[in-house]
C-alpha positions as CSV (number, residue, x, y, z in Angstrom):
1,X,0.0,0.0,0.0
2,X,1.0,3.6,-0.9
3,X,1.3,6.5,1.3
4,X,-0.9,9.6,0.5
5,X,1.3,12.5,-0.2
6,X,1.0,16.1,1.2
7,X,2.4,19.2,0.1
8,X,1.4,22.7,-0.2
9,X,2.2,25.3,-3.3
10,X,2.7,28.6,-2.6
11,X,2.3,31.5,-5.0
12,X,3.6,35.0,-4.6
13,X,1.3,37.5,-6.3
14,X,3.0,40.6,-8.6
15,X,1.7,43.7,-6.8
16,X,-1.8,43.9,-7.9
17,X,-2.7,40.5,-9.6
18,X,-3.6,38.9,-6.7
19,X,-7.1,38.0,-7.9
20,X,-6.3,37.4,-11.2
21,X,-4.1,34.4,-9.5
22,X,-6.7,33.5,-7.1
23,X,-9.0,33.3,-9.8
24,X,-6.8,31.1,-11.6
25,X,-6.2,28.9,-8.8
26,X,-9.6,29.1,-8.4
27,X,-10.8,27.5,-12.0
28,X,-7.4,25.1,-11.1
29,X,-9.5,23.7,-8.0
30,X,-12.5,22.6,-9.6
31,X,-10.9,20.8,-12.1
32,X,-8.3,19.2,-10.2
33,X,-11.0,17.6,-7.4
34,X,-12.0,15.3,-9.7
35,X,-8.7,13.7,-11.0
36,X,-7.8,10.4,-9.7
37,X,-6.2,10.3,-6.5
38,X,-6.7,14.2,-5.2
39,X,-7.9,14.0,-1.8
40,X,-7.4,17.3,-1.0
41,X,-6.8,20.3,-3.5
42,X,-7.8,23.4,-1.7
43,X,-7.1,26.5,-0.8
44,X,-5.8,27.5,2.9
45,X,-4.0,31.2,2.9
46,X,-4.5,33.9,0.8
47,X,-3.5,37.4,1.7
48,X,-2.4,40.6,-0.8
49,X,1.0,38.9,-0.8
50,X,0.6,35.1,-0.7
51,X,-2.1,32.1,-1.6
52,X,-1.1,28.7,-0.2
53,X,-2.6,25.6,-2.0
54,X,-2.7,22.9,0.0
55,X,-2.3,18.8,-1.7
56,X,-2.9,15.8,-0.3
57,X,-2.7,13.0,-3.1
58,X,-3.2,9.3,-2.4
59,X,0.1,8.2,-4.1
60,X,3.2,9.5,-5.5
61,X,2.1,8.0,-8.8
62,X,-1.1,10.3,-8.6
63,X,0.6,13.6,-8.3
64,X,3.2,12.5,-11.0
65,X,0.1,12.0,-13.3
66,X,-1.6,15.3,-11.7
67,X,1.7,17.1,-12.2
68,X,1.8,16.7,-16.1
69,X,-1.7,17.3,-16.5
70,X,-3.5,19.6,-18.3
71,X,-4.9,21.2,-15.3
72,X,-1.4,22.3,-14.4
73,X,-0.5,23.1,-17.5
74,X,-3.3,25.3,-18.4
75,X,-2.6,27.0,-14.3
76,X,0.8,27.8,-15.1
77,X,0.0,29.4,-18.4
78,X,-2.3,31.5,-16.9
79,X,-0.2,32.2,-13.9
80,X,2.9,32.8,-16.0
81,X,2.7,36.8,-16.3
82,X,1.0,36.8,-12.8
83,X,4.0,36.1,-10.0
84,X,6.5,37.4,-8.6
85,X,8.7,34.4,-8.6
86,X,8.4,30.3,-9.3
87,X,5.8,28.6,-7.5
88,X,7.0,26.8,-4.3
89,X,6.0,23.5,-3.6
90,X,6.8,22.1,0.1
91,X,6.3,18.6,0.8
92,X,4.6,18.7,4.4
């Protein structure tokens, strides 16, 4: 048996865009529910100058699909002009 993995992705926000990225972690979220494996794809800070996302997947083999999806490709796109810097990803 596999163990779930957790991590959390945090986005820093250009000065001003910060609901254009929540936005487009919003449209992320409702696609990425669904996809096999997601337990938890939410969510769980957002301030002016930080969103935290935070992951719970129920195998490594899950996020590896989740990761070259087209959910994540589509939310980096969109994010692309948006941040500050690279998105961070933490495993918790």
């Amino acid at each position: 048996m596999t163990a779930p993995v957790d991590l959390q992705a945090i986005f820093i926000p250009n000065d001003g865009e910060f609901f254009r990225v929540k936005l487009a972690l919003d449209i992320a979220i409702d696609e990425v529910v669904n996809e096999p494996g997601c337990i938890r794809y939410e969510l769980t800070e957002a301030s002016e100058d930080k969103l935290v996302l935070t992951e719970r997947w129920a195998s490594q083999s899950d996020l590896d699909t989740h990761s070259k999806g087209t959910a994540v490709q589509d939310l980096n796109e969109s994010l692309s002009a948006l941040l500050a810097e690279p998105v961070k990803l933490e495993t918790l």
